[in-house]
BAPALO-834716 format. One line per 10 residues: number of its first residue (from 1); their letters; for each residue x, z, y of C-alpha. Coordinates in Angstrom, 1 decimal, decimal comma. Layout:
N
NUM) A) X:Z:Y; ...;
END
This chain:
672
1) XXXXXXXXXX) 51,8:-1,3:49,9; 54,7:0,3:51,7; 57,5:-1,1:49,3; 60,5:-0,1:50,5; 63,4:-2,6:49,3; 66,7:-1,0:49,4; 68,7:-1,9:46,7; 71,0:0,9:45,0; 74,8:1,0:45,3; 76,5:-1,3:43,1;
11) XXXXXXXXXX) 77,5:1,2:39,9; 78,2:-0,6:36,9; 77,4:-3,8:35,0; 75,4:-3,4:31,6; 74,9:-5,4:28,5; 71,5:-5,7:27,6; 72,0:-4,8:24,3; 73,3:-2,0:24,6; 71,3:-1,0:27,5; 68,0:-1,0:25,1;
21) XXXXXXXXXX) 69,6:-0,7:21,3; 70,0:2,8:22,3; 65,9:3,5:22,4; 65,7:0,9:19,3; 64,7:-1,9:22,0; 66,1:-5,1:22,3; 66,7:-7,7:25,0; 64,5:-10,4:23,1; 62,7:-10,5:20,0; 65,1:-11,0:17,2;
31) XXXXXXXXXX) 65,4:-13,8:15,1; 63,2:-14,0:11,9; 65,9:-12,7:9,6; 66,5:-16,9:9,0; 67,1:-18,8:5,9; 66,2:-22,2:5,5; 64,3:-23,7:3,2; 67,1:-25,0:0,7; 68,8:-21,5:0,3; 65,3:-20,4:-0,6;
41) XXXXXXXXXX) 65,0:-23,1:-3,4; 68,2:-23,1:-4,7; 67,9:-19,2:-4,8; 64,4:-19,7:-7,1; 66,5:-21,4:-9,1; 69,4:-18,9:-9,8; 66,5:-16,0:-9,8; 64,9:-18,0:-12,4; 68,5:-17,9:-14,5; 70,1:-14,6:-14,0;
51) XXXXXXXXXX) 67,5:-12,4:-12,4; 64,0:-12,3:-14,1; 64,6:-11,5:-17,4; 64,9:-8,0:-15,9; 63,0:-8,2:-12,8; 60,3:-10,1:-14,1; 59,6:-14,4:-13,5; 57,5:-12,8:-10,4; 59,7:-10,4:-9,1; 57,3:-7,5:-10,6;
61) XXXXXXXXXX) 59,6:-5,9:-12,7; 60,3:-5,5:-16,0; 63,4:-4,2:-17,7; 63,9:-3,1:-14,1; 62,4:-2,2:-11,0; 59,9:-4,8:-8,9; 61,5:-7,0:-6,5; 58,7:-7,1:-4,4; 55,6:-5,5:-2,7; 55,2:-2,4:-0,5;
71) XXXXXXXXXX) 57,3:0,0:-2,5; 60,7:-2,1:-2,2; 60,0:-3,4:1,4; 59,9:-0,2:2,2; 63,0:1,1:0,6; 65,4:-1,3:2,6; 63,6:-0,5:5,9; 64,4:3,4:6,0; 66,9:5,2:7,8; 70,4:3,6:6,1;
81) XXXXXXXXXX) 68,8:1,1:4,4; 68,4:-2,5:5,2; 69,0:-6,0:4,5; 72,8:-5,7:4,5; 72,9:-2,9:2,4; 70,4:-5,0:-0,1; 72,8:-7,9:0,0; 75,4:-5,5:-1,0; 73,9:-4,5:-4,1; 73,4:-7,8:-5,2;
91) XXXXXXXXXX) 76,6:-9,5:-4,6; 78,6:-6,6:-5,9; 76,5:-5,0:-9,2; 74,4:-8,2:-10,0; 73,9:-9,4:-12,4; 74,9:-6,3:-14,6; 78,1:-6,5:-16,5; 77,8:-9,9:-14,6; 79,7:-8,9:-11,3; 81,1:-11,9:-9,8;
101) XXXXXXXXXX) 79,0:-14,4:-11,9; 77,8:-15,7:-8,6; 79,9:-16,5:-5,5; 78,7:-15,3:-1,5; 76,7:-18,6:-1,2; 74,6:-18,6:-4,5; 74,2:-14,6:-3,6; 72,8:-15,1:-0,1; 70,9:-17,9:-2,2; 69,2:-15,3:-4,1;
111) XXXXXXXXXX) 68,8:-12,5:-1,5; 67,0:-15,9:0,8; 64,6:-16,2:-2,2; 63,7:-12,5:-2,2; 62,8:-12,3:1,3; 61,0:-15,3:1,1; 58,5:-14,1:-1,4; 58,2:-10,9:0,6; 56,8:-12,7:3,4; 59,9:-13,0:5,9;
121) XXXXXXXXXX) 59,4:-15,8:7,9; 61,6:-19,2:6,9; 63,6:-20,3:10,0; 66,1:-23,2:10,7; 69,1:-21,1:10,2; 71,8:-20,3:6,6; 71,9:-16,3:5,9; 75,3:-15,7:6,9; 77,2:-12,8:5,0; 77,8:-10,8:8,0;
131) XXXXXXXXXX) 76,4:-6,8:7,9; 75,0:-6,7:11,6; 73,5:-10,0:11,2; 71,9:-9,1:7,8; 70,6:-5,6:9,1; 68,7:-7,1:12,3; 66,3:-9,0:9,2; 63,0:-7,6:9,2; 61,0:-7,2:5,8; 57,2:-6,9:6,9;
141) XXXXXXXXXX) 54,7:-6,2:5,4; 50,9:-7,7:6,5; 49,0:-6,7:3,7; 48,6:-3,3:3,1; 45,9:-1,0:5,1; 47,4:2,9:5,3; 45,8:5,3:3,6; 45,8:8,4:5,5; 43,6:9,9:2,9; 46,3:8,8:-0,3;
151) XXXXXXXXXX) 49,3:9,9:1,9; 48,5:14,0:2,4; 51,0:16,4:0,8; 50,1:19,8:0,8; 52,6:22,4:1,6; 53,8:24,5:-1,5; 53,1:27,9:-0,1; 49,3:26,4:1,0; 48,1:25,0:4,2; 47,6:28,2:6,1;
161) XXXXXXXXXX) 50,5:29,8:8,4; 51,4:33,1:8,2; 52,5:32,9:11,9; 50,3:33,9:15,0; 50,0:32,7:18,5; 49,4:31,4:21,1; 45,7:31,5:20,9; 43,8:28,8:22,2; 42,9:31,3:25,1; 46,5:31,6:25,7;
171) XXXXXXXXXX) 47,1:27,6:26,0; 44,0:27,2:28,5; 45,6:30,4:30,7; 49,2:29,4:30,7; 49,9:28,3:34,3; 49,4:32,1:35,2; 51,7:33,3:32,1; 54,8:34,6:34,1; 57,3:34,1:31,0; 56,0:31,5:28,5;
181) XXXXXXXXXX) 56,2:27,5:28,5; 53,3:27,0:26,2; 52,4:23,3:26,6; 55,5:20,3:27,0; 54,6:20,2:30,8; 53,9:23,7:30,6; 50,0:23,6:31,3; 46,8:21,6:29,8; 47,1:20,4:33,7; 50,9:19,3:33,7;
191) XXXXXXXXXX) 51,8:21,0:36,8; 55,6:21,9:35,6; 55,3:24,6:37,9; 56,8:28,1:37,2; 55,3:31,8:38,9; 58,9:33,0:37,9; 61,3:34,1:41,1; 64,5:35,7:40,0; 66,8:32,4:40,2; 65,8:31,8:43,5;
201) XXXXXXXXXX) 67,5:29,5:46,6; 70,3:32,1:47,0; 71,4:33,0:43,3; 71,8:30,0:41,7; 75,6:30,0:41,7; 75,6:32,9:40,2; 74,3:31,1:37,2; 76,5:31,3:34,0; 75,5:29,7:30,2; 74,5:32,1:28,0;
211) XXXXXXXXXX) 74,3:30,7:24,6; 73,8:27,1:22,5; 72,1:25,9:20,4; 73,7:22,4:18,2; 72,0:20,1:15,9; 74,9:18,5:14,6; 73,1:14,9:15,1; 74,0:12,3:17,4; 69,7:11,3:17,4; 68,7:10,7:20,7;
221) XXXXXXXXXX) 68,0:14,2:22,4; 64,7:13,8:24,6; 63,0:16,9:23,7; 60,8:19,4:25,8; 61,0:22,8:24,8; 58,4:25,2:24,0; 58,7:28,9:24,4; 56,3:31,5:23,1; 57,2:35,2:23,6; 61,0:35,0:23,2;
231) XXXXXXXXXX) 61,2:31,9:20,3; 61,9:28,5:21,5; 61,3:25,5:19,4; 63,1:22,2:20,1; 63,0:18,9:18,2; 64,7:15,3:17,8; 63,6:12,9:15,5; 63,9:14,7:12,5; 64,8:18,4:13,1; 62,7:20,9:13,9;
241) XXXXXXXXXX) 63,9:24,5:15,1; 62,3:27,5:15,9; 65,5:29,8:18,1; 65,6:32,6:19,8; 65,3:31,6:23,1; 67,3:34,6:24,9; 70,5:34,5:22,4; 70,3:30,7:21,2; 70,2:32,2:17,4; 68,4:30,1:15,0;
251) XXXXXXXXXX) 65,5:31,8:13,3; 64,7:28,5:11,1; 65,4:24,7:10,5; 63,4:22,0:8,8; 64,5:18,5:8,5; 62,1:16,1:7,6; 63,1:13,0:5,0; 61,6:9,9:6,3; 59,0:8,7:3,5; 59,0:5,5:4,9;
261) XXXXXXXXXX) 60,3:2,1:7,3; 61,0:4,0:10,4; 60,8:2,5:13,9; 62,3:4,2:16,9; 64,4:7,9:16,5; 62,9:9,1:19,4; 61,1:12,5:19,8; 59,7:15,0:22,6; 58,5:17,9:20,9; 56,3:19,9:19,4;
271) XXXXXXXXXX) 52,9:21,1:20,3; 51,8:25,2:19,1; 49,1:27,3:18,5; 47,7:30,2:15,8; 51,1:30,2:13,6; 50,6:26,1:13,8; 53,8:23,9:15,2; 52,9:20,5:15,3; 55,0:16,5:15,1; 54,7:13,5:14,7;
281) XXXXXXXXXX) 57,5:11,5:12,9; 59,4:8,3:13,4; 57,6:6,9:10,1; 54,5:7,7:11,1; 53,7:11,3:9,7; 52,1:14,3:11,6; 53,0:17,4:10,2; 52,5:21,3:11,0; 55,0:24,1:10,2; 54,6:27,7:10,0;
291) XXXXXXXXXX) 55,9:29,2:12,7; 57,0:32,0:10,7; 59,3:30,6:8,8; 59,4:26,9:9,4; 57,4:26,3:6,2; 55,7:22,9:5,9; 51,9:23,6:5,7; 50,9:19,9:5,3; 51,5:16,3:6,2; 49,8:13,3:6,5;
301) XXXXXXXXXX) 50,8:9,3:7,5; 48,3:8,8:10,2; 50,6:5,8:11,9; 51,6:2,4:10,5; 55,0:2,0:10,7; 55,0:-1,6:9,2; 53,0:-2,4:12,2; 55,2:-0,7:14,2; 53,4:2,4:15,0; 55,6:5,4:15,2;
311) XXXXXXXXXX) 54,9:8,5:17,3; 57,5:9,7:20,2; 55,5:11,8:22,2; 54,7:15,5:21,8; 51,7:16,2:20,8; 48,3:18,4:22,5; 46,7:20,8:21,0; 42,9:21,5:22,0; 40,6:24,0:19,8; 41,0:22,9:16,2;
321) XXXXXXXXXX) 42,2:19,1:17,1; 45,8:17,7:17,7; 45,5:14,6:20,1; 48,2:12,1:19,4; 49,1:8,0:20,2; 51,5:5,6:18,6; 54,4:3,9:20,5; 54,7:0,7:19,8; 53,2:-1,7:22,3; 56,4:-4,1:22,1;
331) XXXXXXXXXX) 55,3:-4,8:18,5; 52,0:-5,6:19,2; 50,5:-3,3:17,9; 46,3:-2,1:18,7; 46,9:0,9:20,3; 44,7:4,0:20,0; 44,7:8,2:20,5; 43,4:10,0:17,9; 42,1:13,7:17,5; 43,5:14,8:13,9;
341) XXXXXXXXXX) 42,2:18,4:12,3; 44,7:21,1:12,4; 44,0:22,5:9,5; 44,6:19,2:7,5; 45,5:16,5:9,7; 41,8:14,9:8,9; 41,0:12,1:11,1; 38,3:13,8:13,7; 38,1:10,6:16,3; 40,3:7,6:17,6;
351) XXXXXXXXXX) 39,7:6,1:20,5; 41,2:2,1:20,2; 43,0:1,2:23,5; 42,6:-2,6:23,4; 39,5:-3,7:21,6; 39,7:-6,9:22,8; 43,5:-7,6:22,3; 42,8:-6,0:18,2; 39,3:-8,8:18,4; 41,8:-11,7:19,4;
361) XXXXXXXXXX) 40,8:-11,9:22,9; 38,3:-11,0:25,3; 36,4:-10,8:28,7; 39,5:-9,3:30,4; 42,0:-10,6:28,1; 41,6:-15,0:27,2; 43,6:-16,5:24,9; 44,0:-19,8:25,9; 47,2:-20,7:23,1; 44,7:-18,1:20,3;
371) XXXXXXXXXX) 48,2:-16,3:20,1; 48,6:-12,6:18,6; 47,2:-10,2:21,1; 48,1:-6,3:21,5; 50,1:-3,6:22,8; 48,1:-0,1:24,5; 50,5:2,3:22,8; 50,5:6,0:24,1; 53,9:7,7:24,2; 53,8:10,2:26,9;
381) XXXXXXXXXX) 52,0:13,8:27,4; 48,5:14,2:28,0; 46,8:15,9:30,7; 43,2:17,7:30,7; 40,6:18,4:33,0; 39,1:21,4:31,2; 36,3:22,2:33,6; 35,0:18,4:33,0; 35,9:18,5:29,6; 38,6:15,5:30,2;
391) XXXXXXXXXX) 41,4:13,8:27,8; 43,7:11,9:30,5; 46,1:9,2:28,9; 48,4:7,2:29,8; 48,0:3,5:28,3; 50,7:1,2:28,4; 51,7:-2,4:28,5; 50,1:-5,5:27,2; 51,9:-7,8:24,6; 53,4:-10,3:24,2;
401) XXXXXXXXXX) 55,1:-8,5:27,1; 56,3:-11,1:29,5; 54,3:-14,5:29,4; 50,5:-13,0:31,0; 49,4:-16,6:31,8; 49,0:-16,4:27,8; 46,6:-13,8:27,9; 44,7:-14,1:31,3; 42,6:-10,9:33,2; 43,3:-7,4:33,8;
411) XXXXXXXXXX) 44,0:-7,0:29,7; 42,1:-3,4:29,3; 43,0:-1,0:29,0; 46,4:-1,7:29,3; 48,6:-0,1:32,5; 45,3:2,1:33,3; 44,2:5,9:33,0; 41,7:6,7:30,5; 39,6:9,8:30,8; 37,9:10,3:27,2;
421) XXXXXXXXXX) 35,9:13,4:26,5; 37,8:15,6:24,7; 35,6:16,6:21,8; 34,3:13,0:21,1; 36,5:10,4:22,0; 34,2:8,5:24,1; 35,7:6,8:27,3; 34,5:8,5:30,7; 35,9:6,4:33,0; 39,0:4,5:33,6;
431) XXXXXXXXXX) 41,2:2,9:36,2; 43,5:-0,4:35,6; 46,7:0,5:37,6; 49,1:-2,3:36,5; 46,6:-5,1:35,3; 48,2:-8,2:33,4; 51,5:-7,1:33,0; 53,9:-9,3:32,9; 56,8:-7,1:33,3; 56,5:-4,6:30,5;
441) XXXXXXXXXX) 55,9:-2,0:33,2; 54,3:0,6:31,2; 51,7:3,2:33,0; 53,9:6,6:31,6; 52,4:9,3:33,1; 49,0:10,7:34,3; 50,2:14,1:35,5; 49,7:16,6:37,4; 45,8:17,2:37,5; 45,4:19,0:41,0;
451) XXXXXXXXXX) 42,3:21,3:41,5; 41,5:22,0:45,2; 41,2:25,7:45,3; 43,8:25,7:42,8; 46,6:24,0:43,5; 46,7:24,5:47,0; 45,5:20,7:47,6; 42,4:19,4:49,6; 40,4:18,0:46,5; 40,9:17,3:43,1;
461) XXXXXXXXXX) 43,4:14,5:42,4; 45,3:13,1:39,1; 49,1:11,7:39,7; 50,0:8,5:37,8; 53,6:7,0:37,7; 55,4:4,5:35,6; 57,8:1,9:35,2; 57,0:-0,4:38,0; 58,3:2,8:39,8; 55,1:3,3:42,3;
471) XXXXXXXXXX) 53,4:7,1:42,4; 49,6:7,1:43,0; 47,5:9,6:43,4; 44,0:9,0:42,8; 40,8:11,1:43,8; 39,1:12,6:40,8; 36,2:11,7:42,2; 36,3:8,1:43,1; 38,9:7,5:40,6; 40,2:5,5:44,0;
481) XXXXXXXXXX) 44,1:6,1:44,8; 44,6:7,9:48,0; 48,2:6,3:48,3; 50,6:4,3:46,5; 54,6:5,0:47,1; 57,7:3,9:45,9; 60,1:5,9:44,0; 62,1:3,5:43,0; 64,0:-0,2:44,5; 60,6:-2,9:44,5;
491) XXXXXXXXXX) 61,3:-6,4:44,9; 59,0:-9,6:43,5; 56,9:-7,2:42,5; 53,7:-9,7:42,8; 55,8:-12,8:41,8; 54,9:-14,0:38,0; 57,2:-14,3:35,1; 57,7:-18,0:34,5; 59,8:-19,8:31,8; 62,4:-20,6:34,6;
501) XXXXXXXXXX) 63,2:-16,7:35,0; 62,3:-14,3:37,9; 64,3:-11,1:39,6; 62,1:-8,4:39,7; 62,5:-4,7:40,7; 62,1:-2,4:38,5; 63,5:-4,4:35,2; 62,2:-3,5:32,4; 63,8:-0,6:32,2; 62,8:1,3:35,4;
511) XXXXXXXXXX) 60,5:3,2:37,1; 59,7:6,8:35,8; 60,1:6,6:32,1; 58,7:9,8:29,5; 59,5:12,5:31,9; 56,4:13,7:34,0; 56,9:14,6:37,8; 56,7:18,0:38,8; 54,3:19,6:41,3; 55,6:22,8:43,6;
521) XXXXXXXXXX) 52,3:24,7:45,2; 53,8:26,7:48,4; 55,8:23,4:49,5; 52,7:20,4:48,7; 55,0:18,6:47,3; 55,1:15,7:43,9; 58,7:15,9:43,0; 59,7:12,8:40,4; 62,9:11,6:39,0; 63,2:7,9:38,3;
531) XXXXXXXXXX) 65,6:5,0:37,6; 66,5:1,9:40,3; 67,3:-1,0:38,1; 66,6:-5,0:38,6; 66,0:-7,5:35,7; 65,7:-11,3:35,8; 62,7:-11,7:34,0; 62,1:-15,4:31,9; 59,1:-16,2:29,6; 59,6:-18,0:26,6;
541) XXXXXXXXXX) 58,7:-21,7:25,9; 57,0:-20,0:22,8; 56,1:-16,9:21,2; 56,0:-15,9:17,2; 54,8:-12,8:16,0; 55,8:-11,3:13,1; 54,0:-8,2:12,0; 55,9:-4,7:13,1; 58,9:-6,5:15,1; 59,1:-7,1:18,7;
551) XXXXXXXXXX) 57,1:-9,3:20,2; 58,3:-9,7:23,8; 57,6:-13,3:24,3; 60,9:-13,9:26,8; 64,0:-12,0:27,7; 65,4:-9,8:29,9; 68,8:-10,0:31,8; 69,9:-7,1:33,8; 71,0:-7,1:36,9; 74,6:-5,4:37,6;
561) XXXXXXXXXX) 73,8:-2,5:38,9; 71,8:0,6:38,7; 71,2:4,0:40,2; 68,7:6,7:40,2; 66,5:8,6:42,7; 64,7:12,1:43,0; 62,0:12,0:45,2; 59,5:14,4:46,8; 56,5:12,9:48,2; 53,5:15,2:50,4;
571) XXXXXXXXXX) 50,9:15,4:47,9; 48,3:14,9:51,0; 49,4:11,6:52,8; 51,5:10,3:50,4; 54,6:10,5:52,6; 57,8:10,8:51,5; 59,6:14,0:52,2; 62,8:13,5:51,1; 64,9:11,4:48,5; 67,9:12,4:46,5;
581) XXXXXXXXXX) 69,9:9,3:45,4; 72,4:9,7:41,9; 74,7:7,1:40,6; 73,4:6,7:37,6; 69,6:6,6:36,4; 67,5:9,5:35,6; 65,1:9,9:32,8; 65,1:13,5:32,7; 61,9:15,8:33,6; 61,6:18,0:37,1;
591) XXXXXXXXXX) 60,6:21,6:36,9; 59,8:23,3:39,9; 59,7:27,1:40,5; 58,5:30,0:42,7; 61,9:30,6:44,1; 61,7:27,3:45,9; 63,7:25,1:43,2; 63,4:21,7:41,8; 65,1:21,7:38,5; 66,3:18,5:37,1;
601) XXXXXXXXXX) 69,2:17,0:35,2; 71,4:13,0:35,1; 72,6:11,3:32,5; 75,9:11,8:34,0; 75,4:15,1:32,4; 74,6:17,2:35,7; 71,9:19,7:35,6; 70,8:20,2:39,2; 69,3:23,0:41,0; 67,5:21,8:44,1;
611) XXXXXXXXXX) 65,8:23,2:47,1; 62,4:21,7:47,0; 62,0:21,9:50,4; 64,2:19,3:51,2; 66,0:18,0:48,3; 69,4:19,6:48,8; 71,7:20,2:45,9; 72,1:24,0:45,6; 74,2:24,0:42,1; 75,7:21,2:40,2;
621) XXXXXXXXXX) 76,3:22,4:36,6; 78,3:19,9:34,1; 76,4:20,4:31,0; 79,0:18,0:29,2; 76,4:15,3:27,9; 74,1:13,5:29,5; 70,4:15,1:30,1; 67,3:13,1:29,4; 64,6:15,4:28,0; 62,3:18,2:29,6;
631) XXXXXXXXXX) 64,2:20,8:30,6; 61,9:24,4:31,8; 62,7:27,5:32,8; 61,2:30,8:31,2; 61,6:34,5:30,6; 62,2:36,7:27,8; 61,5:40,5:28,8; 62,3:40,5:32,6; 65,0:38,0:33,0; 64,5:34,5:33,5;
641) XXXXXXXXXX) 66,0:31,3:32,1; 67,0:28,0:32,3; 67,0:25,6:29,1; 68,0:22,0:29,3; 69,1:19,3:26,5; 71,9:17,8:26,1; 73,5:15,0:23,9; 72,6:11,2:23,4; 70,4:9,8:26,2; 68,9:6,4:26,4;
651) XXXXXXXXXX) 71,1:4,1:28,9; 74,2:6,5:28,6; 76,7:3,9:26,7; 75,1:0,9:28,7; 75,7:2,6:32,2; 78,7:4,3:31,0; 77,6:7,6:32,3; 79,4:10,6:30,8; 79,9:10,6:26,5; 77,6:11,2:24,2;
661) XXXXXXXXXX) 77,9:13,9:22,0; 76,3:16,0:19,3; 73,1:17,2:20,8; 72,3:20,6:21,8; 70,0:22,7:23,8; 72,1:24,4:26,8; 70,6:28,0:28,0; 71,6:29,7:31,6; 70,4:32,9:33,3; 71,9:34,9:36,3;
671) XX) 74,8:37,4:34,2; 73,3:41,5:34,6;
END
């Protein structure tokens, strides 16, 4: 490989904590939530005396509620609820008309026995009486199978939109659709190309913002728009809008209240077709919305959030199916896609992403140690082959994430593209890009899908990027790459984790994260945004799993500084045509358009308007918050625009980029 090792200018020094708390990541797994084994006893003993005449000897309830089981683990593992806030119940309204009865220890005493019988792991440790501390506790759960079936609700109005469009004709055609951005990388193929020419190389400082749109929510903003003849609808992780996309007015609003433990409040979108808008949920729900009137239709727990499965990405919609993965490879978790009725949200397939991890071991995994094996989550778009009736997804890492001697082979199919046939499931073919991971350098994206005689290319090809920050392109054919490039700084990149600790570039945050590259026809060029970033890498002496927490089996240190790149690279040779450096990392999506511009946008809060052709910076546009979802460009009647988010971006308080802010979506257009 042609690795090209220049490190990025020195910028700014980062915690790790706050480098991944802000994508609810975290340096190393955290500690088991710890009490040792006295507390619990003496904590039997004052449960025995001052709780269970209402609680029940068992914890089961009596006078009042249960103590234990699925029902109260999941009420102190929701949005604003956690351990702390349970330990603040007790030690200030328990015992009733008893208040004080106990003292901090004998209460932390108590709240030591509770977790205990709700299967939180005993560790070496006292509870301390400290709210941080307290609220990193996990209560898991490892016994209960989800129900999809038991978890439906049906929408009051019934399951069946009043809204229209686009029809499924309408999401196969729309690469040629001048005004509409129908799909989150705009086509089934993921090209994130636009036909649309009015903001062209010699206008673009003419643009001026035309309207915006708020949420009033500091959630992480990392959505990709949709438009569909003039109404936009944007997400985060628990809004959903439908706006006009022209005047930024806000048609309707629905929030959804998590039903359950939540895992990461991340989202990127929706997915739409015949009055349908689709999501998935950060507590494991897929839902669909009228597009009418932002009416619930129906929703149904298809993820296992107690496992740590929670859905991110935006969904696809093919004929009557919606095709979506869970995120959660970092919690060991058995991966899968699955193909879910849009009508219902009835399970139609699931294709499982590491058999062998979810079997305890395999042919390409070994388990020497006979340690928890999993990982394979999906959390970026899909993209389709239609003519061959292919499903391309993007599987990620392995896990335990950083110690691979523990799991020895190519660990399938982890780090590799999977073509499944879209209407059963069933794997075509697939190629191992990244095999036995040991950095937690996810395979993100398998997008564009080039057609020769399309696309202005010489055969058909697939693009595949990801964190260890190296672009392939592989012939569709011989599913062989035809080059591999760097985007991003590489260094150690073949040298093993080992429990002594390793510098490696990318770290594991790096590479090109949820935001696909772009393609531009008339110039051949793969235009990709990514982030330069170094970790020292160190295995851990041992790993413990505990169902639905991270399992990363090590730590990661950062190094002290950090950058980003844009880069265009010759979709042909593989050559790289030019390179944009930024000071800070990018995360944000590229969008390339007829009138010869690469749109992008930094976490400094810059959007940038490009000239494809060789990477210079036509317009710099402060949006006033950082930028780190899919912005697009569109029309409405014969003027076109430009829509990007704004607001809370992963990396932005660790980097100290530009402040983060309430998020909105930002909407600009060349004044009449």
């Amino acid at each position: 490989m042609n690795f090209f090792n220049r490190r990025a200018s020195k910028v700014v020094s980062a915690m790790i904590c706050g480098l991944f708390s802000l994508n609810g990541f975290a340096a190393e797994a955290p500690g088991t939530g710890t009490f040792t084994e006295e507390q619990f006893e003496n904590g039997a003993d004052l449960y025995a005396r001052d709780c269970a005449v209402c609680h029940g000897a068992a914890l089961e309830g009596g006078a009042s509620r249960a103590l234990i089981g699925p029902t109260f683990r999941k009420t102190w593992s929701n949005f604003g609820a956690n351990v702390a806030d349970l330990f603040n119940i007790i030690s200030t309204t328990m015992p009733p008309r008893m208040e004080g009865n106990l003292n901090e220890a004998e209460n932390l005493e108590v709240l030591a026995f509770i977790l205990g019988s709700n299967e939180v792991l005993q560790g070496t440790e006292e509870l301390q009486n400290d709210y941080e501390y307290l609220a990193r506790i996990p209560i898991s759960r490892a016994d209960d199978q989800l129900d999809i079936a038991a978890t439906f609700i049906e929408g009051v109005y019934g399951i069946e939109p009043s809204g229209t469009g686009p029809s499924m004709d309408d999401l196969l055609n729309a690469a040629s659709n001048q005004n509409d951005w129908l799909h989150h990388n705009r086509s089934y193929q993921g090209v994130r190309y636009s036909p649309l020419s009015e903001i062209d190389r010699t206008n673009v400082g003419e643009l001026e913002q035309v309207c915006a749109y708020q949420f009033y929510s500091n959630l992480p903003m990392q959505t990709g728009p949709i438009v569909h003849q003039g109404t936009m609808y944007v997400t985060d992780a628990q809004r959903t809008a439908a706006i006009d996309a022209a005047t930024c007015q806000e048609k309707w609003a629905h929030t959804w209240e998590p039903r359950d433990r939540t895992v990461w409040p991340n989202n990127r979108g929706v997915a739409i077709k015949d009055g349908y808008v689709v999501r998935g949920t950060a507590d494991g729900y897929l839902f669909a919305l009228d597009s009418a009137n932002g009416n619930m239709l129906w929703a149904r727990q298809v993820a296992d959030p107690w496992l740590g499965e929670t859905f991110t990405m935006p969904p696809s919609l093919f004929n009557d199916m919606i095709l979506i993965g869970p995120v959660g490879s970092e919690n060991a978790i058995s991966g899968w896609l699955g193909a879910f009725s849009i009508e219902d949200g009835d399970l139609i397939w699931k294709f499982y992403t590491v058999p062998e991890a979810a079997a305890g071991g395999g042919p390409s995994w070994g388990n020497p140690e006979d340690i928890k094996l999993g990982g394979g989550a999906v959390w970026t778009p899909l993209s389709f082959d239609i003519e061959a009736n292919e499903v391309y997804v993007a599987v990620t890492n392995p896990a335990p994430d950083l110690p691979g001697y523990l799991r020895p082979g190519e660990n399938l199919y982890t780090n590799s593209i999977v073509a499944l046939d879209i209407d059963s499931g069933e794997l075509q073919w697939y190629r191992s890009i990244v095999p036995n991971d040991d950095h937690d350098w996810d395979l993100t994206q398998v997008t564009p899908v080039l057609k020769a005689g399309l696309n202005n290319v010489s055969r058909d090809m697939v693009t595949t990027v990801g964190k260890d920050g190296i672009l392939r392109t592989l012939d569709k054919q011989t599913h062989e790459p035809m080059y591999e490039t760097p985007v991003t700084t590489i260094l150690n990149y073949d040298v093993p984790v080992t429990r002594e600790g390793v510098l490696a570039c990318p770290g594991v945050t790096g590479g090109v994260l949820w935001s696909s590259p772009a393609y531009h026809e008339q110039e051949k060029l793969l235009i990709t945004s990514a982030l330069d970033y170094c970790s020292t890498f160190t295995a851990a002496e041992q790993v413990e799993h505990i169902p639905g927490q991270l399992y990363m089996g090590g730590s990661v240190v950062p190094a002290d500084s950090m950058s980003g790149w844009i880069t265009a690279v010759d979709v042909e040779t593989g050559d790289v045509r030019w390179r944009h450096q930024t000071p800070y990392p990018n995360v944000g999506a590229v969008t390339t358009t007829a009138g010869g511009l690469a749109i992008t946008g930094t976490i400094e809060g810059n959007l940038l308007l490009m000239d494809a052709n060789n990477g210079e910076v036509l317009r710099r546009i402060y949006t006033g918050a950082p930028i780190g979802g899919g912005h697009i460009t569109y029309g409405v009647g014969d003027k076109q625009f430009v829509a990007v988010g704004t607001g809370t971006a992963m990396l932005t308080l660790a980097v100290g980029a530009g402040p983060s802010r309430e998020s909105s979506i930002v909407v600009y257009a060349i004044p009449d």
